[in-house]
Structure formats: structure tokens, C-alpha cells
Backbone as JSON Lines, residues from 0, in Angstrom:
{"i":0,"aa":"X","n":[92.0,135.82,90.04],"ca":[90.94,134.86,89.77],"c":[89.82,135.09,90.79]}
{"i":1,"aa":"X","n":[88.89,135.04,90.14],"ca":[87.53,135.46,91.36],"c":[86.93,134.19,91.68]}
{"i":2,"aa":"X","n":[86.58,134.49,92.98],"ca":[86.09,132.46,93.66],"c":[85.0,132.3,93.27]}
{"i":3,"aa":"X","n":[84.7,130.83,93.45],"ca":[83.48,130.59,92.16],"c":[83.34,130.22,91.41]}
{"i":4,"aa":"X","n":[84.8,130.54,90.18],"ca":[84.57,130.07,89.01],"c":[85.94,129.19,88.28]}
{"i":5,"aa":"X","n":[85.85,128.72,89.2],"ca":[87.44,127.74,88.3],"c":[86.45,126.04,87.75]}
{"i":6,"aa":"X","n":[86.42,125.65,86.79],"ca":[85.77,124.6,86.41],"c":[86.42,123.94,87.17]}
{"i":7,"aa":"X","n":[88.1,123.38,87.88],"ca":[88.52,122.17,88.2],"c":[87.86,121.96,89.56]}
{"i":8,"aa":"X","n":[87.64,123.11,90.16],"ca":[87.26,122.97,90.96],"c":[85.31,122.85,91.48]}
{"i":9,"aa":"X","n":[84.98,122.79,90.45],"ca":[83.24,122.29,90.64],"c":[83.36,120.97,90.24]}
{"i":10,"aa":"X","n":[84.39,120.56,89.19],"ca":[84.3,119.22,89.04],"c":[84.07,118.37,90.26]}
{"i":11,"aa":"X","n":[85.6,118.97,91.14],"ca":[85.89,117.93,92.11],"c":[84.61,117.88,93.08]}
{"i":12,"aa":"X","n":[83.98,119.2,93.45],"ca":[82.65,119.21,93.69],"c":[81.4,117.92,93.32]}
{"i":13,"aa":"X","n":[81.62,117.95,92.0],"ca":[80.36,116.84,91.67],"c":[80.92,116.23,91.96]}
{"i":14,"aa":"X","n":[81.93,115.54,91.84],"ca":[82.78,114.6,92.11],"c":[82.72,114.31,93.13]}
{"i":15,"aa":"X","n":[82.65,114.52,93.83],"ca":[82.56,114.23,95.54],"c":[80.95,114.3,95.76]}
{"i":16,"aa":"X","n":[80.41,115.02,95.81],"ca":[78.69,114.14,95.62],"c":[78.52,113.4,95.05]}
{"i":17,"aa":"X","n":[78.79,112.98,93.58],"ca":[78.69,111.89,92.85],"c":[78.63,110.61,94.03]}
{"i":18,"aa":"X","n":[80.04,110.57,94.63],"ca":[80.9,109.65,95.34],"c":[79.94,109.56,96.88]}
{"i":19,"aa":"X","n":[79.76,110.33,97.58],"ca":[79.05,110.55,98.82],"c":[77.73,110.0,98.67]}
{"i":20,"aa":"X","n":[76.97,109.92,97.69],"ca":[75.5,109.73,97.22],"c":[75.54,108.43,96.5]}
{"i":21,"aa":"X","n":[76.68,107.81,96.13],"ca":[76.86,107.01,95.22],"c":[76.2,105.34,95.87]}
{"i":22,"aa":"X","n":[76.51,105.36,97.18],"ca":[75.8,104.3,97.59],"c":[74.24,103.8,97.56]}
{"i":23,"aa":"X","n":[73.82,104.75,97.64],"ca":[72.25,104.84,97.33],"c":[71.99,104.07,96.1]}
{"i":24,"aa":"X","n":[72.51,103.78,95.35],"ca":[72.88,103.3,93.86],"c":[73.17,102.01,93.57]}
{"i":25,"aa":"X","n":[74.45,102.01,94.2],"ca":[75.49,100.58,94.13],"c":[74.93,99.48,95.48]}
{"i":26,"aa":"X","n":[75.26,98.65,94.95],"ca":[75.65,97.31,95.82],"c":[76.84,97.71,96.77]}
{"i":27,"aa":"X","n":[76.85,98.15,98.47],"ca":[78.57,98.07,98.85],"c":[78.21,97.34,100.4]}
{"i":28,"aa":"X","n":[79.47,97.24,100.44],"ca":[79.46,96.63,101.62],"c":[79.3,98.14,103.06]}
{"i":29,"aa":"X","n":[79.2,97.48,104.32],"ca":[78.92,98.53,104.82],"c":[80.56,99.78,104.96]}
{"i":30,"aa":"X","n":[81.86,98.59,104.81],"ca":[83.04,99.69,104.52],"c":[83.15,100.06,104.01]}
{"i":31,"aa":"X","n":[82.95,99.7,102.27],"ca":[82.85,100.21,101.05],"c":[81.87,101.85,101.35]}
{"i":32,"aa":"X","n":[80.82,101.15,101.93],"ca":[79.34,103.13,102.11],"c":[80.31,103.69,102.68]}
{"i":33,"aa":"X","n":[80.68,103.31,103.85],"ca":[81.56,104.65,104.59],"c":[82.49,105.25,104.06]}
{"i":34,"aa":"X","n":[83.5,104.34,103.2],"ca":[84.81,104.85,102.71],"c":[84.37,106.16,101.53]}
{"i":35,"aa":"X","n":[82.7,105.43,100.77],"ca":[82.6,106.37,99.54],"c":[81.98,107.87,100.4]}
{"i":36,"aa":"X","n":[80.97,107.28,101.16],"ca":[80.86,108.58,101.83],"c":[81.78,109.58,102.24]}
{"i":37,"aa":"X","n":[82.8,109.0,103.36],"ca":[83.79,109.99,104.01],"c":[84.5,110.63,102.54]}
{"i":38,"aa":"X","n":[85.01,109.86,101.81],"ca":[86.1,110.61,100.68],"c":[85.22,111.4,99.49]}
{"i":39,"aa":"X","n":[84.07,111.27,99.76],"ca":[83.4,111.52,98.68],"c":[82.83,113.51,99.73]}
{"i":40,"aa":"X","n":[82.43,113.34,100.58],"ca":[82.17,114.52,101.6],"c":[83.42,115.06,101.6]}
{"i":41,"aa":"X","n":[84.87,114.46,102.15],"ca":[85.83,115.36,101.65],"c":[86.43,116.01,100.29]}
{"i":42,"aa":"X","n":[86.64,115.56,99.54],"ca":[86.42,115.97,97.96],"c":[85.5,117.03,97.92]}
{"i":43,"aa":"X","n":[84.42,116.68,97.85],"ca":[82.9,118.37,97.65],"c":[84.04,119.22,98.96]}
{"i":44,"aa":"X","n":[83.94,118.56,100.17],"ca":[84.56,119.75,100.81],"c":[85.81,120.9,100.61]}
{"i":45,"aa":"X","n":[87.05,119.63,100.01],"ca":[88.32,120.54,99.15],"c":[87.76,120.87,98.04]}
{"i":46,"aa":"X","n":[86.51,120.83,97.26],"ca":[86.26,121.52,95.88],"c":[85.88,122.42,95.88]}
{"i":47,"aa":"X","n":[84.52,122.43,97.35],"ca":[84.15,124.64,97.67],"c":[85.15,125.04,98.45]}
{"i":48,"aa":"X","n":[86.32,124.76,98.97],"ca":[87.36,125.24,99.87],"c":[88.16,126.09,98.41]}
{"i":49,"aa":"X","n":[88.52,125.13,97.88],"ca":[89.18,125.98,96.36],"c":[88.43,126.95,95.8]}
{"i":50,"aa":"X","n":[86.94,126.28,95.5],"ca":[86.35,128.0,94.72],"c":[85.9,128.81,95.58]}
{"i":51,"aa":"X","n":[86.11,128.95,96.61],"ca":[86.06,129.95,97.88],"c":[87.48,131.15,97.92]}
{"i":52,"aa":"X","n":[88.28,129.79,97.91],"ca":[89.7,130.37,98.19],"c":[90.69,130.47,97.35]}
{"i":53,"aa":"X","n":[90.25,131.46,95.85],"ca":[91.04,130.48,94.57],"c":[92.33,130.41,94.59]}
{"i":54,"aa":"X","n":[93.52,131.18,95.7],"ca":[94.37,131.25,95.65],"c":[95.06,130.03,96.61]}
{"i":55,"aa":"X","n":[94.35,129.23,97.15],"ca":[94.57,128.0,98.23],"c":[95.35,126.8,97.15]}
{"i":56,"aa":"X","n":[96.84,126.77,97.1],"ca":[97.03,125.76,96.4],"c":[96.91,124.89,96.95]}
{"i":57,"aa":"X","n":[97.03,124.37,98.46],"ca":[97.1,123.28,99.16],"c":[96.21,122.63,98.93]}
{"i":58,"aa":"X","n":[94.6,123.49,98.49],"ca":[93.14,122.78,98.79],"c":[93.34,121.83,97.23]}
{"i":59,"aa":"X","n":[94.0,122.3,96.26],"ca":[94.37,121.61,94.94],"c":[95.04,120.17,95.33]}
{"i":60,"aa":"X","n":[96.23,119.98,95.83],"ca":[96.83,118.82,96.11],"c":[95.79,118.21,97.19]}
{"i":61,"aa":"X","n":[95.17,118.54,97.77],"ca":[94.08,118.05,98.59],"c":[93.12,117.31,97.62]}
{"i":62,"aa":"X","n":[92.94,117.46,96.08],"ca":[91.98,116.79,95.5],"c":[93.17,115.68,94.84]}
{"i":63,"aa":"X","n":[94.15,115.64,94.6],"ca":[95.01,114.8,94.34],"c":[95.45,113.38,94.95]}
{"i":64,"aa":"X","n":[95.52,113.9,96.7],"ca":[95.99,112.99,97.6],"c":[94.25,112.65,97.93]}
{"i":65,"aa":"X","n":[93.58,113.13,97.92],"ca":[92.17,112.35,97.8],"c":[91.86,111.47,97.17]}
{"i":66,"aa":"X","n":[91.8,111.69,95.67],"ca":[91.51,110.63,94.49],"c":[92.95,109.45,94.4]}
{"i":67,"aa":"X","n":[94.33,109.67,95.05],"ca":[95.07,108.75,95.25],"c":[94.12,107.53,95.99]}
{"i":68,"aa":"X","n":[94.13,108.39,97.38],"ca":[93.24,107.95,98.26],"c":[92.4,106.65,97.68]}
{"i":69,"aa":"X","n":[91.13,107.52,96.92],"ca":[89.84,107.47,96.66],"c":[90.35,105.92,95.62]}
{"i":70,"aa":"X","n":[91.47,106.2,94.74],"ca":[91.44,104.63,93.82],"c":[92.06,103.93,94.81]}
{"i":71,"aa":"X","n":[92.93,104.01,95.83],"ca":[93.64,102.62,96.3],"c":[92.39,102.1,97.02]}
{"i":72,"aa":"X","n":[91.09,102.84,97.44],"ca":[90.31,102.35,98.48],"c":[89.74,100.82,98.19]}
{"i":73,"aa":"X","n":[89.56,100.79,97.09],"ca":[88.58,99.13,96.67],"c":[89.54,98.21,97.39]}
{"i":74,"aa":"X","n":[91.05,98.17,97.35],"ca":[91.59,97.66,97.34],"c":[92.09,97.23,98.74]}
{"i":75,"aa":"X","n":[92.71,98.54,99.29],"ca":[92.9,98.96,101.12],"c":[91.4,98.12,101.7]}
{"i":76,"aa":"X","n":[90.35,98.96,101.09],"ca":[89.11,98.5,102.61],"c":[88.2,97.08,101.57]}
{"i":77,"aa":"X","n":[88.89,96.61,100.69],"ca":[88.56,94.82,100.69],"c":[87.31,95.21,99.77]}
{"i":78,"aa":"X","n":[86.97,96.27,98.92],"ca":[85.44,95.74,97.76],"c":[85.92,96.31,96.56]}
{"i":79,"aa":"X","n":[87.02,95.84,96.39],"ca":[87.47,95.72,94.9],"c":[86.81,94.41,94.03]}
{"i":80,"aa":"X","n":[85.92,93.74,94.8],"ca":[85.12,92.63,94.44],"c":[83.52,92.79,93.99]}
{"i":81,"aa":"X","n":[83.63,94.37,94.37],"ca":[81.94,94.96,94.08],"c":[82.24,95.95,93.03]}
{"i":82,"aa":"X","n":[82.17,95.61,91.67],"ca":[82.2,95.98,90.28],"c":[82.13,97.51,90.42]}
{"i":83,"aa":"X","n":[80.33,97.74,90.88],"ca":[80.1,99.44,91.11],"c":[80.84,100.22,91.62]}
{"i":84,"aa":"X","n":[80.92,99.8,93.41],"ca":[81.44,100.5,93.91],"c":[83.1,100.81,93.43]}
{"i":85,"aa":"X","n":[84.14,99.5,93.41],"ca":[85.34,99.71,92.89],"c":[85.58,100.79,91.81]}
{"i":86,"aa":"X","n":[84.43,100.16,91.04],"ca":[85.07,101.13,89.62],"c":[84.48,102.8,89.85]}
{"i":87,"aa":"X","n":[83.39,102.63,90.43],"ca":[83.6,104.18,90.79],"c":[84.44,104.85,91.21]}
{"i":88,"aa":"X","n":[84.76,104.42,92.77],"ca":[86.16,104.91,93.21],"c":[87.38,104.93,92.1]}
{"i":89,"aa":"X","n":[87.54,104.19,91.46],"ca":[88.89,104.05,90.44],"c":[88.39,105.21,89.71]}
{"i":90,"aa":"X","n":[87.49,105.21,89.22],"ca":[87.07,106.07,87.95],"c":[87.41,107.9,88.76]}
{"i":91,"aa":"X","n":[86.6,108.18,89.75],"ca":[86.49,109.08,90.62],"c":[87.69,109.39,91.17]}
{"i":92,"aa":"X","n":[88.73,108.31,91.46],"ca":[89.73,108.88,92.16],"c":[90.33,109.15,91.36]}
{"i":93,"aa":"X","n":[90.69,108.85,89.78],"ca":[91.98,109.35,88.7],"c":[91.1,110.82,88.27]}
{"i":94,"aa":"X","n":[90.03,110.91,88.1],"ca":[89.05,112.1,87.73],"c":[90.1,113.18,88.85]}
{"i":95,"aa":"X","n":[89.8,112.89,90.26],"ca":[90.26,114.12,91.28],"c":[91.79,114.45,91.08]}
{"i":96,"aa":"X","n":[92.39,113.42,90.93],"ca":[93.49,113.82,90.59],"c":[94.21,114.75,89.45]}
{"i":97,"aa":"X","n":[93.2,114.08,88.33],"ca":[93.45,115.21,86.73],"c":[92.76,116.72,87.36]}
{"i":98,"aa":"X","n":[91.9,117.0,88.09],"ca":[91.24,118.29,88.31],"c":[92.2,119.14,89.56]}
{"i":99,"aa":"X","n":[92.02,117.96,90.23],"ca":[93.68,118.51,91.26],"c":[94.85,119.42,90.6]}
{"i":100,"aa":"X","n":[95.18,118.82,89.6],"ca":[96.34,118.56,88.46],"c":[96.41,119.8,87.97]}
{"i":101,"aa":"X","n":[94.74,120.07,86.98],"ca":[94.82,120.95,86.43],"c":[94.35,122.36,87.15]}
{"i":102,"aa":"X","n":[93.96,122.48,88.44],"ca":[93.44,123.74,89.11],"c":[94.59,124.29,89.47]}
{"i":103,"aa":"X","n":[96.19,123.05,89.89],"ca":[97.48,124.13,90.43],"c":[98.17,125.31,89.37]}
{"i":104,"aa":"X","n":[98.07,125.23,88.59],"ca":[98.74,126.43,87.64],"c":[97.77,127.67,88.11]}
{"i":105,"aa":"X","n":[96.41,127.56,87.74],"ca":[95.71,128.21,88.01],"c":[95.55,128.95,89.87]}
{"i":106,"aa":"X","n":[95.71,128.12,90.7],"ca":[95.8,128.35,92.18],"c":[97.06,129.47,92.07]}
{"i":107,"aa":"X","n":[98.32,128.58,91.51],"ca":[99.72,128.98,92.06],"c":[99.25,130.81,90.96]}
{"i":108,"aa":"X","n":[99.03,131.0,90.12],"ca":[98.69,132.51,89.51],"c":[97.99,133.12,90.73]}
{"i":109,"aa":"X","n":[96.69,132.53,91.02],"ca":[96.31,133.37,91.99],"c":[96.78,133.9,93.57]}
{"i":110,"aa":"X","n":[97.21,132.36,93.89],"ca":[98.47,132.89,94.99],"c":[98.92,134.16,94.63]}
{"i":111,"aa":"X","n":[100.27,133.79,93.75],"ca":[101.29,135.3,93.48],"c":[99.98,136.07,93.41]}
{"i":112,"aa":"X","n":[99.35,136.28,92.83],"ca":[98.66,137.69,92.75],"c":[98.29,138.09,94.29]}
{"i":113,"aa":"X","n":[97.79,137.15,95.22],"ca":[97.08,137.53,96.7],"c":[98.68,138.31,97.18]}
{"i":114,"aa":"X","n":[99.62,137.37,97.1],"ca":[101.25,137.51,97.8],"c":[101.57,139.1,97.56]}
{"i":115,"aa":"X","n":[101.06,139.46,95.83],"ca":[101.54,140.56,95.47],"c":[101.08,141.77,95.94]}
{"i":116,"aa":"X","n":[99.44,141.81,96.41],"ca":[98.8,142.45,97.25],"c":[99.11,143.07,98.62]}
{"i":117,"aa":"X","n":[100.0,142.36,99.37],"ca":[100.4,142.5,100.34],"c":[101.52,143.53,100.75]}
């Protein structure tokens, strides 16, 4: 697989700007900005880490345990009471997880192939 081009992994990309930028937008509180910021900057960050590295399965479960992350947050940091922000995160964090989901078959091929190189 050549880096660059795996769709799950540009998703998680927008996905994580979506999320990082998203305050500019919404109503949040000032934990709510930080939480969307930080998880939203990590996400874009595990999404060019994957199409960099297409054989990185770890950077895959990295968009998984993110968007876990990313939906319990309304809830953990208290603005599950701010419509926007919550439901973004909810929406955003089951999104990272399905792209998580679907980039490991694809990772774990390219692994063996790097492994086989060796």
C-alpha cells in the first residue's frame, strides 16, 4: 500500500480538523474548546501518522481509542448539556472509530508486506 492514499485514513484527518476548528462554530464551554481541540489535533495527527506510515497498525487503533475517547467526552468533562458541541463529539467519535475499524485489515496487509521485506 503506498502512503497517502488509504481513504480511512483522510477521513480521520477531516475528522480531526472538523473537531479542532469546531469551536469557532459551537457554543462550548471553555473545557468542552479544549477537550475538542486536544482530541480533535490528535485524531488529524493519528490520521497523517497512518497515511505516512500505511503499514502502522497501532496508528489505526489510535483512531479507535480516540473516538472512544472523543464520545465519552460530553459526558467525562460535563457539556453533554451543549447540544453542538456533545453531538459533535458523539457523532465524531463513533465516525473515528468505524475508520479506525476499517483502515486495520488494510494496515495489518501492509504490515506483512513491510515484515516480508525484511
Amino acid at each position: 500500500m503506498k502512503p497517502w492514499t488509504r481513504w480511512q485514513d483522510w477521513g480521520a484527518v477531516v475528522f480531526g480538523v472538523y473537531t479542532l476548528l469546531s469551536p469557532l462554530w459551537l457554543t462550548t464551554s471553555t473545557g468542552a474548546m479544549w477537550t475538542m481541540i486536544v482530541f480533535g489535533a490528535l485524531l488529524a495527527i493519528a490520521g497523517a501518522w497512518s497515511l505516512a506510515q500505511p503499514g502502522s497498525v497501532i496508528s489505526e487503533y489510535s483512531h479507535v481509542v480516540l473516538g472512544v475517547l472523543l464520545f465519552l467526552a460530553p459526558w467525562v468533562m460535563g457539556y453533554a448539556d451543549m447540544a453542538g458541541a456533545a453531538w459533535t463529539s458523539w457523532i465524531v467519535g463513533v465516525l473515528a472509530v468505524i475508520v479506525g475499524l476499517a483502515g486495520v485489515p488494510a494496515a495489518n496487509t501492509a504490515h506483512r508486506g513491510l515484515a516480508g521485506q525484511h
